[in-house]
N, C-alpha and C positions, 0 to 999 in steps of 0.2 A: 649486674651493674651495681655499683657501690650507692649507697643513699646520697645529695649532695648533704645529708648533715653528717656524714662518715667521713668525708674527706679528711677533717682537719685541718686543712689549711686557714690559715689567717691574714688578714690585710695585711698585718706588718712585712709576713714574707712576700706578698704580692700573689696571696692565693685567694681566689673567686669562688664561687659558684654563684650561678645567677640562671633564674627561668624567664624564655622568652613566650609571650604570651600572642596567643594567637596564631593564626598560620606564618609560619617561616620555612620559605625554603632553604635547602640545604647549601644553595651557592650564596644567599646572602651573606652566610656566619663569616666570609673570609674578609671581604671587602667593612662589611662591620667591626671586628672588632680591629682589623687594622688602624680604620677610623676612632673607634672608642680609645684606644691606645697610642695613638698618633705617631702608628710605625706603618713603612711600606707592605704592602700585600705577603712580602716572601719573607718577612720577619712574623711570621705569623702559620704555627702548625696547625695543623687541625686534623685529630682521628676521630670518624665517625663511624656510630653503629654501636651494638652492644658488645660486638667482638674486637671493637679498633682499629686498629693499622698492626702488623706486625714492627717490632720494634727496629729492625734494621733497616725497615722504610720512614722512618719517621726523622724529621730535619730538627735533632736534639740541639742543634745551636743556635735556632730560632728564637727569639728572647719572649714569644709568647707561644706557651705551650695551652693547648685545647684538646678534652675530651668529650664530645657532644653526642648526649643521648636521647634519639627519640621519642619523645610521650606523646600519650594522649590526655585529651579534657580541655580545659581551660588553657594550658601550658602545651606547644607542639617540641621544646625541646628545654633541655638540663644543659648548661653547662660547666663543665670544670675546670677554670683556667688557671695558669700561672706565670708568670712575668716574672724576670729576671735580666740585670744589665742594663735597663732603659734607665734613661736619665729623670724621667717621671714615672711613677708608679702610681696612678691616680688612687684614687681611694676610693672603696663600693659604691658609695652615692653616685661618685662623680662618672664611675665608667659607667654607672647604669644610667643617668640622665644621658651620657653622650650617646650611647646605643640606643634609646629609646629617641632621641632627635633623630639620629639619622635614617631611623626605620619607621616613624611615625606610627611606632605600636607601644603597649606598654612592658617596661621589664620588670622583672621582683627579684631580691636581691637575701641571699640570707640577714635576718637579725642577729647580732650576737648575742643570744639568749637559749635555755636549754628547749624553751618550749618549743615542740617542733613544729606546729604551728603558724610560728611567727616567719612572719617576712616585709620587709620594704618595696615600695612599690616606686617606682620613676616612671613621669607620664612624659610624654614629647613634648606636651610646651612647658617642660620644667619644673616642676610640682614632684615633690615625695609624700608617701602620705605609708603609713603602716596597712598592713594584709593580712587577712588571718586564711590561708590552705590547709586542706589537707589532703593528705597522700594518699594513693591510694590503698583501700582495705576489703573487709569481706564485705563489706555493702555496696562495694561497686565494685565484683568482679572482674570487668571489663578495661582494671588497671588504669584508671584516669585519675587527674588532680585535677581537685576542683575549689574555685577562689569561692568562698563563703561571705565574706564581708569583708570593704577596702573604706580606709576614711576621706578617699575624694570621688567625685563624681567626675565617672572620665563617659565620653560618648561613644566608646568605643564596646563599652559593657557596661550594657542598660539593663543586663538582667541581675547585677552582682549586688545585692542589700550595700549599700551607704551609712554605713556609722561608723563610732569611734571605737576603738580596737581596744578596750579597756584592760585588758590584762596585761595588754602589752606593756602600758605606759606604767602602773604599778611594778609590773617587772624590773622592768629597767632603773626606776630606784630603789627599787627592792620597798619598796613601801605603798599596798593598797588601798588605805585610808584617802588621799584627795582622790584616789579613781572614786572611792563610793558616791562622794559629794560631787565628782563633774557627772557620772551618771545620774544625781536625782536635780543638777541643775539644766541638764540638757531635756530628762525627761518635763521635766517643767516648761520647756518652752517647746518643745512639740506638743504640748498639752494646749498652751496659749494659741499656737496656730499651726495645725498640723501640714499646712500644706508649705510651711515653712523648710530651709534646707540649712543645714548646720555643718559649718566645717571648723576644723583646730585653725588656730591663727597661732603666732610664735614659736616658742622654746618647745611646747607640746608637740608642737604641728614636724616640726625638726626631727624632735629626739635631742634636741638639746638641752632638756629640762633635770630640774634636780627638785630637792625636797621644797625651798623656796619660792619655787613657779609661781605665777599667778595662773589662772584660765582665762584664755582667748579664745574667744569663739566669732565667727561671722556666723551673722541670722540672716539669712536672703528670703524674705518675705513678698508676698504677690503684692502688688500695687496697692491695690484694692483696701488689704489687711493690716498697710505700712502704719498708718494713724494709730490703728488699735493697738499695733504690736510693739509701738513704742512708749503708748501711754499704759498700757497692761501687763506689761513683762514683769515688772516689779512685783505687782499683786502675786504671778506664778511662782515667779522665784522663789517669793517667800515663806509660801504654803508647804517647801521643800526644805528651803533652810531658812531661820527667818533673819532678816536684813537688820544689818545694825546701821548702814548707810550706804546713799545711793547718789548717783552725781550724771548728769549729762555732758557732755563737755562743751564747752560752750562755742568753740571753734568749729563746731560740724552743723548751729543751729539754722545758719542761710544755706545749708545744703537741702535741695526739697526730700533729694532720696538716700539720705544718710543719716543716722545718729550713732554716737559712741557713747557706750552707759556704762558707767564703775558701780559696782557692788560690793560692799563690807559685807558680812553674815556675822553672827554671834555666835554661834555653835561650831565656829572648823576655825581652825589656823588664820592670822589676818595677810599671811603671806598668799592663802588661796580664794584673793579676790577676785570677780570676776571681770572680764575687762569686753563689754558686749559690741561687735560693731554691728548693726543693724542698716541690713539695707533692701532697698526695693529692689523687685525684679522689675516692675515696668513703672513710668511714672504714676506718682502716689495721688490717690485721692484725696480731696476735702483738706482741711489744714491739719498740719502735723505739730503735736503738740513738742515743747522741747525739752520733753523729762523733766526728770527730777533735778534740780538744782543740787550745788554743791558749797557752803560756804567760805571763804577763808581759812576759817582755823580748822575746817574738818579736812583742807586741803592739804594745809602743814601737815597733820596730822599723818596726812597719806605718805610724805616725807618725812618724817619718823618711823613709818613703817619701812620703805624703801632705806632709807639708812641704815636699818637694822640689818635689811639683807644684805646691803652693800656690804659692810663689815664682816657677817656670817661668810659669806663670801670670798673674802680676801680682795676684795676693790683697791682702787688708788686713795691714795687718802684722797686725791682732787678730786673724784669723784664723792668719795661721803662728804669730805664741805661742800661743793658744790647743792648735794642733798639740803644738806642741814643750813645752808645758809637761805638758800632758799624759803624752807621752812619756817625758820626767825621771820623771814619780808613779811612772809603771807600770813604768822601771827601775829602782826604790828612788832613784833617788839626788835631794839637794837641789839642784844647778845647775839654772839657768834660763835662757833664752835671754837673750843681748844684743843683739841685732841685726845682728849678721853673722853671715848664716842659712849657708852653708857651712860656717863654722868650726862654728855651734852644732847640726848636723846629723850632723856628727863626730863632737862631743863626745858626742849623744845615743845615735849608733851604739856607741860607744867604753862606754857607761856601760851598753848595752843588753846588747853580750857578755859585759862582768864579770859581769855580774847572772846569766847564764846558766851562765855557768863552763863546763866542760870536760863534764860534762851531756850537752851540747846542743848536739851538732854542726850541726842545722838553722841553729840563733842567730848563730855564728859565719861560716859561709858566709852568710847572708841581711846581716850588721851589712858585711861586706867589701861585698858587692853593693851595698850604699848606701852605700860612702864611693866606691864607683866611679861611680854615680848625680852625688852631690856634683862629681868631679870634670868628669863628661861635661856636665853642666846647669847648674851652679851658679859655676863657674870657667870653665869655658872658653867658655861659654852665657849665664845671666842670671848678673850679679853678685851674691854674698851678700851 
């Protein structure tokens, strides 16, 4: 049997490989991926076994071709499909969440990455999260794949470790540096409360991320520990990277079991801020404090940051004014952008630490940091 990382095939042509996980039997795969594919039962071949179908029994004009092979471990089969002629040709994610709905198990989908390790996972009620397998070898003669650690918690595999898949996500922008800092920002808040549960939120959580990400994380913390782990976090954090500013949001403070916490750091990119949502697993105890505050001008401040990316980026210009004007509100001042986003990025830094004055030494070290942003990105990088 060929490897599914031998195939070759790729989405653009409409070729799969995909591992179904858990027990499946062999008459489900027909009515599945008819489903997945949203064609009738007899548009849909399928040879099974290590040997196949001999080739002159097989319905070559079936516009979804299947080779499904047996395993054992974690994974009961491999498959290798190919689609051809349909009017839709879903895309990996999307036929592995549909297979995964309508079998209520979980599926894993190859990564496009050499590491061969890596894999995408789709859970039934709709969730992707990254997977690190591996193949079978000489330490498990008995030829099984086995899932080693997945970044969601699914109920169906309670023995599989839960964390973040970190090489993964370096991978895929070709750049390890924010993995080092989400791993010593995640280790720091298992530290703060270890019975806490940590999952990717956003662009991370997707695969939709690039070198300007921020980190999203939810903290699902016991009731119990809600109070502590939202007036303590900061202390951890910092002990890992140390905080240049920190902000509660003030819209989540009449929620008894919710907080959402921004984080600057001094020492990493100010594009890899952290963006915490905190929440209880059962109602929280005693009063919950409402974090760290976040000023005005340290707020502009955060839209000069987000303008920078928007720009980096290739945004609509509606979008970076929409940024930057904003920014102007919340430093008091009436300037508006003009369209040369560098200059107007300065200016909005420049209006940001007046605003703050001598106060707020956070404000002044964070307004520096973005005219140095400005020159790394905006000047010597994308044009303002």
């Amino acid at each position: 049997m060929r490897s599914a990382r031998e195939t070759g095939a790729t989405v653009a042509e409409g070729g799969y490989d995909y591992f179904l996980v858990g027990k499946w039997e062999a008459g489900e795969l027909l009515p599945a991926l008819a489903e997945g594919f949203r064609v009738r039962p007899d548009e849909v071949d399928i040879a099974y076994g290590e040997d196949g179908v001999a080739a002159e029994d097989r319905n070559w004009a079936a516009p979804v071709q299947c080779e499904a092979y047996p395993v054992h471990g974690d994974c009961s089969w491999i498959l290798q499909l190919y689609a051809h002629g349909l009017a839709e040709v879903p895309d990996s994610r999307t036929l592995g969440l549909r297979l995964a709905r309508w079998a209520g198990r979980v599926v894993l989908y190859s990564a496009p990455l050499i590491r061969p390790s890596a894999y995408w996972m789709a859970t039934p009620d709709g969730r992707v999260g990254r997977v690190r397998m591996y193949d079978p070898d000489d330490d498990r003669p008995d030829g099984t794949w086995r899932l080693e650690t997945m970044e969601l918690t699914v109920p169906q595999l309670p023995c599989v470790t839960v964390d973040v898949v970190y090489e993964m996500i370096g991978d895929e922008i070709e750049d390890h540096r924010p993995v080092h800092a989400l791993r010593a920002l995640v280790a720091a808040l298992r530290e703060c409360c270890p019975e806490g549960g940590l999952e990717l939120r956003g662009s991370l959580a997707t695969g939709t991320h690039d070198r300007f990400s921020d980190f999203d994380l939810r903290w699902t913390v016991p009731g119990e520990r809600f109070a502590e782990a939202v007036a303590g976090a900061g202390a951890y954090l910092g002990r890992s990277l140390p905080l240049l500013a920190a902000r509660s949001d003030p819209e989540c403070h009449d929620t008894p079991g919710r907080r959402l916490l921004t984080y600057f750091f001094r020492d990493v990119p100010l594009f890899w801020r952290l963006d915490l949502e905190v929440r209880a697993a059962t109602p929280p105890a005693g009063p919950v404090p409402a974090g760290g505050e976040w000023p005005l001008p340290l707020s502009a401040l955060a839209n000069a940051v987000g303008a920078v990316k928007a720009v980096a980026r290739g945004r609509s210009e509606e979008e970076i004014r929409g940024l930057l004007d904003r920014g102007f509100a919340r430093a008091g001042s009436r300037e508006r952008p003009t369209g040369r986003w560098a200059a107007d990025v300065v200016r909005l830094a420049d209006a940001a630490e007046r605003a703050a004055g001598d106060g707020d030494p956070a404000a002044g070290e964070l307004a520096a940091r973005v005219r140095e942003l400005v020159r790394d990105e905006l000047v010597e990088g994308v044009p303002g």
